[in-house]
N, C-alpha and C positions, 0 to 999 in steps of 0.2 A: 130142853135145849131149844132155843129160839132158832128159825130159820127167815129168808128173806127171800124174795128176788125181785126184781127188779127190771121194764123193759127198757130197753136201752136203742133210743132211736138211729136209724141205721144212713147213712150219707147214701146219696143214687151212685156215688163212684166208689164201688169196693176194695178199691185199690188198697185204700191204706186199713189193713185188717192187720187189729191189734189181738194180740193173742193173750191172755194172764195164765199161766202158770200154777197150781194151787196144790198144794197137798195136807195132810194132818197137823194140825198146830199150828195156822199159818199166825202170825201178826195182821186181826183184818183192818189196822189202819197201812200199812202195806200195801193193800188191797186198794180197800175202797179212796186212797188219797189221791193215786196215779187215775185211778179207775173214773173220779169224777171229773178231774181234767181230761182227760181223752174224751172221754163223752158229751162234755159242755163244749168243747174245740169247734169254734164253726170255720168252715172255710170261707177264705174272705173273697173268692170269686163268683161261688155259688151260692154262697147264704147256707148254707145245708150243713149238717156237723160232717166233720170234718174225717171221725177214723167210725170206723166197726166196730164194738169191742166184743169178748166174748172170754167167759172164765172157765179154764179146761183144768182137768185132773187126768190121771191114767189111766182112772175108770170109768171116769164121770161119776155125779149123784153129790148127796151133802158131801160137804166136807165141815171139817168141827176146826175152830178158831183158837183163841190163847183167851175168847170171851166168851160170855152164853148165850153168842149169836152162830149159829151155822152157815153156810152157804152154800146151794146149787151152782152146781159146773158140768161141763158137757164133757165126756170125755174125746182127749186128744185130738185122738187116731181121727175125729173127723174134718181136723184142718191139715193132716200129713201130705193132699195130694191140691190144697188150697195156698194160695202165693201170700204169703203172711209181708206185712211190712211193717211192724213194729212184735217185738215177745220179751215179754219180760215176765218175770221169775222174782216169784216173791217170796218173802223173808217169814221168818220165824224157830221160835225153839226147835219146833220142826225140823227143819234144816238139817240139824244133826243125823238126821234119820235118812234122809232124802238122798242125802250126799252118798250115803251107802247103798241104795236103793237100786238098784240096776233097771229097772222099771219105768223109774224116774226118769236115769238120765238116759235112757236110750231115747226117752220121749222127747228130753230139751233136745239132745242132740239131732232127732229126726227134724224136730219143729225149726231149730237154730237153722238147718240146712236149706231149708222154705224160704226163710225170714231177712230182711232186709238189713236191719236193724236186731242187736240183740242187746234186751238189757237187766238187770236187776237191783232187787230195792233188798237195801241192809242185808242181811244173813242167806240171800238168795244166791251172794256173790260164791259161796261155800259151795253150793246146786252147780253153779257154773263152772265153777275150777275143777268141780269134781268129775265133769263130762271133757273136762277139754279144752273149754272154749276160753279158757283166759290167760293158758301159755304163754309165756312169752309178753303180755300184756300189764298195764297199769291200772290196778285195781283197787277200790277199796269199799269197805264194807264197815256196820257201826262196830265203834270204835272196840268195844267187848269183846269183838268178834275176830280183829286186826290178826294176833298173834296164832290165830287158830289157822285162818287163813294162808299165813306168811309160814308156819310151820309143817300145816299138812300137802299144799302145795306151793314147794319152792321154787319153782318155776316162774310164779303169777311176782310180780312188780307190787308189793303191798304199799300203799300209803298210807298213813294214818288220819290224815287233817281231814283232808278235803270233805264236801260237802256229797260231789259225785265227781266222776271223772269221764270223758270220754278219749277212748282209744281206739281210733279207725271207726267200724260201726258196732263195738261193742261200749255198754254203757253200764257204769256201777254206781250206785249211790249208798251213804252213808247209813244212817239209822231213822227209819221210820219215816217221819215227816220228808225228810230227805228226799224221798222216792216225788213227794209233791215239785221240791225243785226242779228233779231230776227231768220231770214229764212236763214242764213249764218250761222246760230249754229245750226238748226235743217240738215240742207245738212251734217254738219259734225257730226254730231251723226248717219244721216242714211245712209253718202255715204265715209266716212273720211274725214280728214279735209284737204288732197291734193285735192280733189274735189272742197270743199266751197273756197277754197283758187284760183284755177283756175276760178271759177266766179267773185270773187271777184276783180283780178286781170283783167278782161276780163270788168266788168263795171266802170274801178280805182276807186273802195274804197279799204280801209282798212280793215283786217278782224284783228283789233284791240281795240276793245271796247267789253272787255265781260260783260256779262248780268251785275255783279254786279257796272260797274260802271255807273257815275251820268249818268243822261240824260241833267243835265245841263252841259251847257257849262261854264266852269272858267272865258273864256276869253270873252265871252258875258253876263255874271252877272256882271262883272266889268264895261264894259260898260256901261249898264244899272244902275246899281246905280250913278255910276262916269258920270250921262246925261252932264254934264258940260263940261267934259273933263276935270277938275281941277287938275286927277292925272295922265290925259293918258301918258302924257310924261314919269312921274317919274318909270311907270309901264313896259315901253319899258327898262329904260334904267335899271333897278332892273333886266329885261330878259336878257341885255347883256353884266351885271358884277356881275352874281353868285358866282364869286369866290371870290369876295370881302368881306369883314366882313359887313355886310349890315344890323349895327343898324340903330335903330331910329337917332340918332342925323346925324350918314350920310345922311338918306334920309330927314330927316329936314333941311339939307344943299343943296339937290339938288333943292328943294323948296322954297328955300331963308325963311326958318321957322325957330323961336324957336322947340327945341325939344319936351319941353309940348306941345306947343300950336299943333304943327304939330300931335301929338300923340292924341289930343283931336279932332280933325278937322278931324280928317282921319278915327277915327275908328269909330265916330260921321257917315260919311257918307257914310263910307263901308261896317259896321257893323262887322267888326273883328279888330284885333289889325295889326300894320305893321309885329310884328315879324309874326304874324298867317299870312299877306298876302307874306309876304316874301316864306315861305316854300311852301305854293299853288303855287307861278309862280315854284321855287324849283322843285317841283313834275310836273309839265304839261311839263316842259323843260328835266325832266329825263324822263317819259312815252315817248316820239317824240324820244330821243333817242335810247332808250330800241328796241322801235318797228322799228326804220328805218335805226339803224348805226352798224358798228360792235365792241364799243367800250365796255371795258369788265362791267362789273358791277360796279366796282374798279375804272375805269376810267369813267365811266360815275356821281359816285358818287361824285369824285372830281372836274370836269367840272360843277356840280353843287350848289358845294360849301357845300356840306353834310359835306366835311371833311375825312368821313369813312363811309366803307360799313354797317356796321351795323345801322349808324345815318339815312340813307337811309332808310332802311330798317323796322324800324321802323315809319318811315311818312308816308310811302306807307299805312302799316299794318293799322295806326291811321284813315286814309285819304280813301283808298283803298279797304281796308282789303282782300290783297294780297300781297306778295312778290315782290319787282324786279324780285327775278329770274322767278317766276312763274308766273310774268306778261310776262318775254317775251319769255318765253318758249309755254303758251297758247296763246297769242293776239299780235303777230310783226305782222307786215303788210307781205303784200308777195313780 
């Protein structure tokens, strides 16, 4: 078993002390995804990073991963009597375990009481429902995880979509990567978002995916239903002639299909209709523009074959439930 650590430079102002969470089995991109954004976070007053970090267990010492890397953590109990402002609570198969733990949550819930800020990443959301802390609240967690969540504590507000959510100052995010948006939206509420945007840029992602959108991906749902690859083609070439009139009897012709038959066959094994899959590739192809071109709203509507701004603007709203303009006014990439 491989182990790591890692020093992790500390801001002159200790204010913002982030806590992680860890127990047996964790998921370490969970970990270490949240874990490099807080620590790259400079503060834009000081120059100086921006949080504390620090990875706890209930014991301290290794803890063993879902990989064959290990990881040192301090235990707890020595931030119980320290002003924490940021804990979050990470995800993995673990989880399962944790949630019954009473060890566990006596410790989220001593630490949650510290903490300014509580949050978790994918399957962590299960740790937190489990102690308490999501009553009453809108929650959600990856998607595999949804029904477990929404079953065992019926109390908690499950979502399925979203990417993360925030509810007062508790915070949940989706599956895995997730937890990186999730910590690229709290940097820009505690440090602006020319901060989250400079880490973001510094590890090439995107700081484009707000909370409310899917945690699925379009373009790997299609996939996955389409295992055949029966429409992969048709699906490329609908992404490189939106501006075509792109009924069904067209794309029954690129298929060498009647147009019933292709209309029963298609939405038989996609589970929407072609016009409904037309407007989804529509929207994923104006979202990549929105966020990475400098083409006006206007022109990006018509590149996608919307027609008009407004037509646009209403798929978004249906799909989205945001704006063009206020999708790329809050989420273009940097």
């Amino acid at each position: 078993m491989t182990s790591f650590s890692a020093k992790i430079a500390e801001p002159a102002d200790k204010t913002r002390q982030v806590v992680f969470v860890v127990y047996p089995d964790i998921v370490l991109l969970d970990l270490v995804g949240p874990l490099q954004v807080f620590s790259h976070a400079l503060d834009p007053e000081t120059k100086a990073n921006g949080y504390a970090c620090a990875v706890t267990s209930v014991g301290g010492g290794m803890i063993d991963t879902n990989t064959v890397v290990s990881i040192p953590s301090e235990p707890a109990s020595r931030y119980l009597n320290e002003r924490i402002h940021t804990l979050v609570v990470i995800g993995g198969d673990g989880a399962n375990t944790a949630m019954d733990d009473t060890r566990v949550l006596d410790t989220v819930n001593a630490l949650a009481a510290r903490a300014q800020r509580v949050c978790s990443v994918c399957s962590g959301a299960l740790v937190l429902a489990a102690a308490g802390l999501l009553n009453g609240r809108r929650a959600v967690t990856h998607w595999d995880d949804c029904e477990t969540l929404a079953t065992c504590f019926p109390d908690v507000r499950v979502e399925v979509d979203p990417i993360y959510i925030k509810d007062g100052h508790v915070w949940t995010s989706a599956g895995i990567t997730a937890g990186i948006d999730m910590a690229l939206a709290v940097v820009a509420e505690d440090l602006g978002r020319r901060s989250a945007l400079r880490v973001a840029r510094s590890m090439v992602t995107h700081m484009a995916r707000a909370g409310g959108q899917s945690q699925f991906s379009p373009v790997l749902r299609r996939q996955l239903l389409d295992s055949t690859g029966r429409f992969e083609e048709l699906h490329h070439w609908i992404a490189e002639n939106l501006e075509q009139d792109l009924r069904v009897e067209e794309l029954a012709a690129q298929v060498n299909m009647s147009a019933r038959n292709f209309a029963r066959l298609y939405t038989g094994q996609m589970g929407l209709t072609p016009a409904k899959a037309v407007e989804a590739i529509r929207i994923e192809v104006a979202q990549d523009l929105l966020g990475t071109s400098e083409k006006t709203i206007k022109q990006v509507a018509a590149h996608c074959g919307f027609n008009d701004e407004e037509r646009m603007r209403r798929a978004f709203m249906r799909t989205l439930n945001v704006s063009p303009t206020d999708y790329r006014r809050g989420f273009r990439s940097a």
